[in-house]
N, C-alpha and C positions, 0 to 999 in steps of 0.2 A: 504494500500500500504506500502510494506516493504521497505526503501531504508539505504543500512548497507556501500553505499560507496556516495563520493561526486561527481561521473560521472553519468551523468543522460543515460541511455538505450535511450530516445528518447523525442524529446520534450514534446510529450504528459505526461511520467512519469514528467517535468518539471513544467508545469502546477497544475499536478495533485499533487505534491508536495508544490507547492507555495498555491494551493489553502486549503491544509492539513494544510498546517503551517500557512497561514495569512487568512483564511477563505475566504468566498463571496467577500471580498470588493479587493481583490486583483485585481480578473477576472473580478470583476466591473470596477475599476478602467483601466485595461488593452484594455475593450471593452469601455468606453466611451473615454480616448484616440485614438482609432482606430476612432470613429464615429467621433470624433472631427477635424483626421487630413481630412478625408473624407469631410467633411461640409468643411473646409478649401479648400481644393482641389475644390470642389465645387464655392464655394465663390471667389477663381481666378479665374475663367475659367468665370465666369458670368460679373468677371469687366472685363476682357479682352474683351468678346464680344460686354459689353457697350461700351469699349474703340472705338473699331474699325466700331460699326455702329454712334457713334459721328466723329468719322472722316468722314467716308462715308456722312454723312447730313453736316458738316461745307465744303466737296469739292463741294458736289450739291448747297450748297445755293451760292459758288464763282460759280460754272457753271451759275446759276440763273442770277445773277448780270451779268454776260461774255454777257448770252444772249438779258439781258435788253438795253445793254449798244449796242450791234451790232444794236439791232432794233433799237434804237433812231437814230444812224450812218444813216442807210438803209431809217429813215423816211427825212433827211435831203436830201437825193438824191432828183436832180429834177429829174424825171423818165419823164421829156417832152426833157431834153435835154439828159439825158443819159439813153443807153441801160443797164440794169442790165441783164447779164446771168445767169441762175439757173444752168447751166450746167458747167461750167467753175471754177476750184475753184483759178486757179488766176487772172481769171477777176474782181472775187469780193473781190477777196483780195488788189484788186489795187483799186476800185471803194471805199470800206470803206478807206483805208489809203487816199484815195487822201480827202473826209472828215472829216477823223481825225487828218488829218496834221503830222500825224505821222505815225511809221509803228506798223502792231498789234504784240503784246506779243504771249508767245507760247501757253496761254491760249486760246485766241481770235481766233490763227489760228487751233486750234485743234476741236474748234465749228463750225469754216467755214466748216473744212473739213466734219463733219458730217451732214451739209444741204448738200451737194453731193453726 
């Protein structure tokens, strides 16, 4: 390859100039940089996806607890003096708070709502 000025025709003559002038190890060097930022790129995407199914398991295991915690409310019911409705979702919204002496959080109510 002939090159008599310093503008290169096209990348390829660039390449093919660099690999003239600094041998093999240049285009080695150029292709394991590429592989590298690639594994890189790789390598974010894989924590990111750890990231987001550890969030997903740390909300399920507070959903878990949400639901431990209604049931124990729900087993405290006397169910001889009180009706519980499976159909009503602020009847049993009344029947746990009137149990837990308090009123449920927006997690608590977001589980009721999904027994109806």
């Amino acid at each position: 390859m002939n090159h008599k000025s310093s503008v290169f025709s096209s990348i390829e003559d660039f390449f093919y100039l660099r690999h003239d002038v600094s041998g093999c190890i240049r285009v080695t060097q150029l292709t394991f940089a590429i592989e590298l930022n690639i594994e890189t790129m790789i390598l974010d995407r894989l924590c990111q996806i750890e990231d987001v199914a550890k969030l997903r398991i740390k909300r399920e295991q507070e959903r878990v607890l949400i639901a431990r915690s209604l049931k124990a409310l729900l087993h405290q019911v006397d169910l001889k003096a009180e009706v519980v409705p499976s159909d009503n979702e602020m009847q049993i919204v009344r029947v746990l708070q009137d149990v837990k002496g308090e009123e449920l959080d927006q997690n608590e109510l977001q589980v009721v709502k999904e027994i109806i």
